[in-house]
C-alpha positions in Angstrom: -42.1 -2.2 8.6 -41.3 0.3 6.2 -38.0 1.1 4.6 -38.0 4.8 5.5 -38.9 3.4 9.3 -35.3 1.7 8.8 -33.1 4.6 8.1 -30.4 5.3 10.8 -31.2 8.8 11.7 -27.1 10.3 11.3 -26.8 13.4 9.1 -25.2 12.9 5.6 -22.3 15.0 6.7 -21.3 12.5 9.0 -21.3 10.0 6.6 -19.3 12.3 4.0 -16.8 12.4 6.8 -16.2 8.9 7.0 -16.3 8.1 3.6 -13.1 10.8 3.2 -11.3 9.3 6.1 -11.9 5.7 4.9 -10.3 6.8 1.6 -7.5 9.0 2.9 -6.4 6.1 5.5 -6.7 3.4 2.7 -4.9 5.8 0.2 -1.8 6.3 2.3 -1.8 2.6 3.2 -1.8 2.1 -1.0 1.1 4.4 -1.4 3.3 2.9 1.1 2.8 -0.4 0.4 3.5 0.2 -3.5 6.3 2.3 -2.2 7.8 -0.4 0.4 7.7 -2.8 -2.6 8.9 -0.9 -5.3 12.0 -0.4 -3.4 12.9 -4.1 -2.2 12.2 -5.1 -5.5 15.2 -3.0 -6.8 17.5 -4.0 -4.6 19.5 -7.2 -6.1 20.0 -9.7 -3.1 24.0 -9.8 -1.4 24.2 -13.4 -2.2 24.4 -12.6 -6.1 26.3 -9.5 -5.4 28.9 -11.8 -4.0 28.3 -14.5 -7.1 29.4 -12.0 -9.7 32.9 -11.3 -8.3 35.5 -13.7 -9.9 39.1 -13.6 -10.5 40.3 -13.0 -13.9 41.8 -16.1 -15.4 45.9 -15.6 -16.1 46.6 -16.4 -19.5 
């Protein structure tokens, strides 16, 4: 068999098409997850919020 006999006959438009919708889809997932991370990792957990609160000694 020959290697031009094993070409799928689809137009290269349709193959430009999925190739863009593969990288938009994968894009947005990119930027939210960097997104969704980025912000939980700001955040400083309650636990040490409530750590850090401590009367002032009396003197």
């Amino acid at each position: 068999m020959k290697t031009s006999d094993a070409v799928s006959p689809i137009a290269t438009s349709q193959v430009l098409t999925t190739l863009i919708g593969f990288i938009v889809v994968y894009g947005l997932l990119g930027v939210t997850g960097f997104y969704l991370i980025a912000k939980n990792a700001l955040k400083v957990p309650e636990i040490m919020i409530d750590n850090l609160e401590f009367e002032k000694p009396e003197i």
